[in-house]
C-alpha positions as CSV (number, residue, x, y, z in Angstrom):
1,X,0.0,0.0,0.0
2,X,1.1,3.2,-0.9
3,X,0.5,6.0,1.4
4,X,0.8,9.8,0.5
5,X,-0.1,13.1,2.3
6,X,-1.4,16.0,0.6
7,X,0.2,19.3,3.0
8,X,0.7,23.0,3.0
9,X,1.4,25.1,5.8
10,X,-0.8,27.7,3.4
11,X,-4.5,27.2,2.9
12,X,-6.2,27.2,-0.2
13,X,-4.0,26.0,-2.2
14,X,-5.7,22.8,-3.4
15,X,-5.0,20.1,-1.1
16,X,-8.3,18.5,-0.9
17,X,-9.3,19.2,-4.8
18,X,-6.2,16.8,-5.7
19,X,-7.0,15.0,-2.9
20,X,-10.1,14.1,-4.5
21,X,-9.5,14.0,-8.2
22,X,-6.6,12.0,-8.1
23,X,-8.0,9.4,-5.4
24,X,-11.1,9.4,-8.1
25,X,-8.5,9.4,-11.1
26,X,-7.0,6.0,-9.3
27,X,-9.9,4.2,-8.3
28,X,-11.3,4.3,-11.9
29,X,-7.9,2.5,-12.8
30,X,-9.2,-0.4,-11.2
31,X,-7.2,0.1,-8.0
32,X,-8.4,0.4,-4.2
33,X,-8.0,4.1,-2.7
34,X,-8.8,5.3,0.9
35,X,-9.4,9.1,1.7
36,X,-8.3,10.0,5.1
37,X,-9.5,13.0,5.6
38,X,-7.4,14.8,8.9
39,X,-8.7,18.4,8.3
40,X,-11.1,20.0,11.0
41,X,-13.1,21.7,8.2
42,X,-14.0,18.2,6.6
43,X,-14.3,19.5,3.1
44,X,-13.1,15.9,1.6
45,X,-15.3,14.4,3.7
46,X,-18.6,15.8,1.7
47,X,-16.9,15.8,-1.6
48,X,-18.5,12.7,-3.2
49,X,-21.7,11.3,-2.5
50,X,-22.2,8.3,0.1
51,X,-23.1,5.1,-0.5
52,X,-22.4,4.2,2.6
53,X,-21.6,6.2,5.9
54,X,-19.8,4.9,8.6
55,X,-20.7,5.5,12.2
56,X,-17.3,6.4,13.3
57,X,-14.4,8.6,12.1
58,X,-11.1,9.8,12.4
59,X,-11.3,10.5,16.0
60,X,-12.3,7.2,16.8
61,X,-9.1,5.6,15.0
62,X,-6.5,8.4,16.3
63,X,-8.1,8.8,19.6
64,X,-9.3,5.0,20.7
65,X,-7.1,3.1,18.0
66,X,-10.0,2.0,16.4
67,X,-9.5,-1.1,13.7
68,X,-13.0,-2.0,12.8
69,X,-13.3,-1.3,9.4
70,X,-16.4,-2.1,9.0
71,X,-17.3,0.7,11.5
72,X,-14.4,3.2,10.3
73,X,-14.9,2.8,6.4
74,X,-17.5,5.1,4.3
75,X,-17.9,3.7,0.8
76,X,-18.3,6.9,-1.9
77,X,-20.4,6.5,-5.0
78,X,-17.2,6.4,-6.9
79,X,-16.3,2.7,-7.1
80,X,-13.0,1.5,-5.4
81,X,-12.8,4.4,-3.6
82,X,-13.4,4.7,-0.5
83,X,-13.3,7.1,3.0
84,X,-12.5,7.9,6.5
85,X,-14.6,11.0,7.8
86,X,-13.2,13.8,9.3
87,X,-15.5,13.9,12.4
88,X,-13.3,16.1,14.9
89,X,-14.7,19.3,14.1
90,X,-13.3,21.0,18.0
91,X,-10.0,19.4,16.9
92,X,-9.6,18.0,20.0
93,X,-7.4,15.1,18.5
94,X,-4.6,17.7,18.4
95,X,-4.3,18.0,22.3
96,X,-4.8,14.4,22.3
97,X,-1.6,13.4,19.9
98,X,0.1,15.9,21.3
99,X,0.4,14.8,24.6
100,X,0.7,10.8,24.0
101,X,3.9,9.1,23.9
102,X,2.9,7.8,20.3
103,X,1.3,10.6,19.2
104,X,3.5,11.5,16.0
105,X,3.5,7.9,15.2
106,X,-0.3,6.4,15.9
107,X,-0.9,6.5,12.1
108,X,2.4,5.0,11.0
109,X,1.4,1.8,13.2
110,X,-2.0,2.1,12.5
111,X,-1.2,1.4,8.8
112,X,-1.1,-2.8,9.1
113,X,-4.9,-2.3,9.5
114,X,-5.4,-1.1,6.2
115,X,-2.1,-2.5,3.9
116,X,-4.3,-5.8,2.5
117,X,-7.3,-4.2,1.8
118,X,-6.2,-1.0,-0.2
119,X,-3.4,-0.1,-2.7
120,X,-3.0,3.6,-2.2
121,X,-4.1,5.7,0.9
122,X,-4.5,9.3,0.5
123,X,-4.2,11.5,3.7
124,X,-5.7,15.1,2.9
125,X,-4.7,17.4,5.9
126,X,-5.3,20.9,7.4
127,X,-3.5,24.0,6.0
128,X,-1.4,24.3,9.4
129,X,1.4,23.4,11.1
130,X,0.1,21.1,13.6
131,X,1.1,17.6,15.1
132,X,-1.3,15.7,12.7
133,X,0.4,17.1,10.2
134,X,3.6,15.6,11.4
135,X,2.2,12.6,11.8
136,X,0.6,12.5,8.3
137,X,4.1,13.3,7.2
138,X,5.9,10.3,9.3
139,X,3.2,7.6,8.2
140,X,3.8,8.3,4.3
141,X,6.0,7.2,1.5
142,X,5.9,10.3,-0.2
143,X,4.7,13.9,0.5
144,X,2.5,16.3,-2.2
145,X,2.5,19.8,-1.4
146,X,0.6,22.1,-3.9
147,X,1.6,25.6,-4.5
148,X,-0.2,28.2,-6.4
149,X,1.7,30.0,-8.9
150,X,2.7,33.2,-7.0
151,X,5.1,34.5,-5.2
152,X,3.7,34.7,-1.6
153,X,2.4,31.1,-1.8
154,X,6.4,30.3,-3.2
155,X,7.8,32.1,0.3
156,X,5.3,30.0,2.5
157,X,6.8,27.2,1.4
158,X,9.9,27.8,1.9
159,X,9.4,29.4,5.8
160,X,6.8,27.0,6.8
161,X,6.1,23.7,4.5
162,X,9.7,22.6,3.7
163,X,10.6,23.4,7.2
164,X,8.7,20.5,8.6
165,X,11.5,18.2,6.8
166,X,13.7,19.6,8.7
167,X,12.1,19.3,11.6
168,X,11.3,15.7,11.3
169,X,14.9,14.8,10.8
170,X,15.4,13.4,14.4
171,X,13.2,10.2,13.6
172,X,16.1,8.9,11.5
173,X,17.3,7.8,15.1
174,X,14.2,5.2,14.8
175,X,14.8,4.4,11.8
176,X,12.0,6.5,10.1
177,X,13.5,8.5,7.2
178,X,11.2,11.9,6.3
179,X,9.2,11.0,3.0
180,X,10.3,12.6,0.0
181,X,8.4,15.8,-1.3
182,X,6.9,16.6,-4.8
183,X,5.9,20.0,-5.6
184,X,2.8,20.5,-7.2
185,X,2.3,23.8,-9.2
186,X,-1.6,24.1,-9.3
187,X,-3.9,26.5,-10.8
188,X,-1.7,27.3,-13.5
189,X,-2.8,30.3,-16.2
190,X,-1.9,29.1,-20.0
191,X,-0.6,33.1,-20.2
192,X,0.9,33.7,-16.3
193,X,4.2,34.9,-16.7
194,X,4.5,35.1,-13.1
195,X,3.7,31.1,-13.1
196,X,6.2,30.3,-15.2
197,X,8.6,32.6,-13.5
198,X,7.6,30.7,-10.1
199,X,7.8,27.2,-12.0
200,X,11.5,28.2,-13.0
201,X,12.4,29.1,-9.8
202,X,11.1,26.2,-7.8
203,X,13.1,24.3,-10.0
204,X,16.5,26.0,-9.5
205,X,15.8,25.9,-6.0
206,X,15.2,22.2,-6.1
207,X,17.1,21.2,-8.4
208,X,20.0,19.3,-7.2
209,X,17.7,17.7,-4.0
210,X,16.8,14.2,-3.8
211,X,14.3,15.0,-1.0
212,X,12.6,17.8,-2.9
213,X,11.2,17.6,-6.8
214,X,9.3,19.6,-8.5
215,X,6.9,18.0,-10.8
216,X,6.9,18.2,-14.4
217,X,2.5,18.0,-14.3
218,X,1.1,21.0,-13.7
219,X,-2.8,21.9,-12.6
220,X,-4.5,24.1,-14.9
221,X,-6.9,27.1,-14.1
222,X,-9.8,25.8,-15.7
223,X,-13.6,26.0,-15.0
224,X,-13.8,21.8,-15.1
225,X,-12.5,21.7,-11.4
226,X,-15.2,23.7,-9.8
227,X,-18.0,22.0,-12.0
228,X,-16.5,18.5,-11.1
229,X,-16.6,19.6,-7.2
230,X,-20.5,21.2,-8.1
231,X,-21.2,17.6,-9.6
232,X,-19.5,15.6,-6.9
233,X,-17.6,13.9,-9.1
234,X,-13.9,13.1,-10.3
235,X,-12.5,15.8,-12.5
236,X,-11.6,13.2,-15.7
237,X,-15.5,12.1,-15.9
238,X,-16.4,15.6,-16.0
239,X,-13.9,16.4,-18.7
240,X,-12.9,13.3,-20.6
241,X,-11.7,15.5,-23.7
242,X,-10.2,19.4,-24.1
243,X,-12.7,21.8,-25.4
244,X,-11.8,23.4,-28.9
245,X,-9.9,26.5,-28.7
246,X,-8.7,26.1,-25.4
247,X,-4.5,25.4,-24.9
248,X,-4.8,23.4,-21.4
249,X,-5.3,19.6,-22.3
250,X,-8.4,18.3,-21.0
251,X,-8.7,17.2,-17.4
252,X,-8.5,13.3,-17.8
253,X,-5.1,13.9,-19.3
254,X,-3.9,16.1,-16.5
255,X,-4.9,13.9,-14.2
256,X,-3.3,10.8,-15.9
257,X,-0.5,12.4,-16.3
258,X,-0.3,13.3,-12.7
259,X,-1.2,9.9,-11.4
260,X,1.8,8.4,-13.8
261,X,4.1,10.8,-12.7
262,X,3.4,9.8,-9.1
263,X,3.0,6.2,-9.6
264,X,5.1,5.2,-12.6
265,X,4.4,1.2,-11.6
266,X,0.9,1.5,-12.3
267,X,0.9,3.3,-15.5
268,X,-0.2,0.7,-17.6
269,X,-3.5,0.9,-15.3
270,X,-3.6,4.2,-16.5
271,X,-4.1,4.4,-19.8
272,X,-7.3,2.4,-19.7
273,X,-9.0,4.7,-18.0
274,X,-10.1,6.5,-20.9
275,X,-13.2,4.4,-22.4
276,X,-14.2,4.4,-18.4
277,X,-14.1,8.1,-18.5
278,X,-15.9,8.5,-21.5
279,X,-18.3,6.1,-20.4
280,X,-18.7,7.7,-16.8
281,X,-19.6,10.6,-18.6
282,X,-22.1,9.7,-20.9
283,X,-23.5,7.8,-17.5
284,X,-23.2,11.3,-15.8
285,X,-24.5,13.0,-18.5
């Protein structure tokens, strides 16, 4: 199982929309996602339609080490794709973790509970430093961080995201290496100079890290995003194929080429999910 945390230290920058799309984008690859959603404003939580809602939450697996999946597990009406709700709305578990001997490290051995039932396991988390955040970070294989294409969001990362690798270093002494980070530029204009500027930069500043990459996918501004949140549906089944006159490719290929970017083993998967798009669409339609 593959486990990867969606963070920013900066709000607003996308988190729970890639979150989303690309735990959709998966699933319709034939593979098993889980959403974790850790945020105290549970927008991932009511992104897709139930088909099932659990009784419990996250506070009942952080808090009380819950392991009943059958009580822990909402199932979304996007097949193969299921979710654990945010349902910590005072954000009590904070204190909580905070305070407990395991408290950076509940999810990290929490994660045999899951490993044979899911393939990927996608933790969207709060736009904060906080201790869930750390422990998001210290349970996952590798880190996304989306950053808007300007140059205050560019500065935040820097002071506050990147810091947290830092910060993390001393769990080397367990033998718990800090997951590598991608950089996600999202919300790209086709015709921002100030993007591209940003997108060069990042990249010299990254350049010669192995703990730090900036991807080559980028997120485009376009209106598909917002109708596929409207919808309550995965971006790609919204828009299988780019409207005319328009220079970002459509959002199925974004999205693929994301996903293959992040998980190169499962490309293959990948590429058939086309004809499900199209068909998803039609459905949708």
């Amino acid at each position: 199982m593959q486990v990867v945390s969606l963070i920013s230290t900066k709000g607003g920058v996308g988190k729970t929309t890639t979150a989303a799309n690309l735990g959709g984008f998966v699933a319709d690859a034939g593979l098993r996602v889980l959403l974790l959603d850790l945020d105290v404003q549970p927008t991932l939580s009511s992104y897709f339609a139930l088909n099932h809602q659990a009784p419990i939450g996250t506070y009942e697996l952080l808090a009380m080490n819950e392991q009943n999946l059958g009580r822990l597990i909402s199932h979304t009406s996007v097949h193969r794709l299921d979710l654990i709700l945010s349902n910590d709305p005072l954000g009590q578990l904070g204190t909580l973790l905070l305070h407990a001997p395991d408290g950076r490290l509940r999810l990290r051995n929490l994660l045999p509970t899951f490993q044979p039932y899911y393939d990927l396991l996608l933790i969207d988390t709060q736009g904060a430093r906080s201790v869930l955040l750390e422990m998001a970070m210290l349970a996952s294989d590798l880190v996304l961080s989306p950053v808007t294409p300007e140059i205050l969001a560019a500065r935040e990362l820097r002071r506050g995201t990147l810091q947290l690798l830092d910060d993390l270093a001393p769990y080397r002494h367990l033998g718990i290496q800090p997951p590598p980070m991608r950089l996600l530029i999202n919300r790209v204009h086709p015709i921002s100079i100030d993007a591209l500027l940003i997108h060069q930069a990042l990249r010299q500043a990254f350049g010669q890290s192995n703990s730090v990459q900036v991807l080559d996918t980028t997120i485009p501004a376009i209106d598909a995003y917002p109708r596929a949140a409207t919808r309550r549906l995965p971006v790609h089944q919204v828009e299988p194929r780019k409207p005319s006159r328009r220079l970002a490719p459509a959002a199925l290929e974004t999205m693929r080429a994301l996903a293959s970017e992040l998980f190169p083993a499962w490309q293959e998967r990948f590429a058939t999910v086309n004809r499900r798009a199209m068909g998803g669409h039609r459905h949708g339609e």
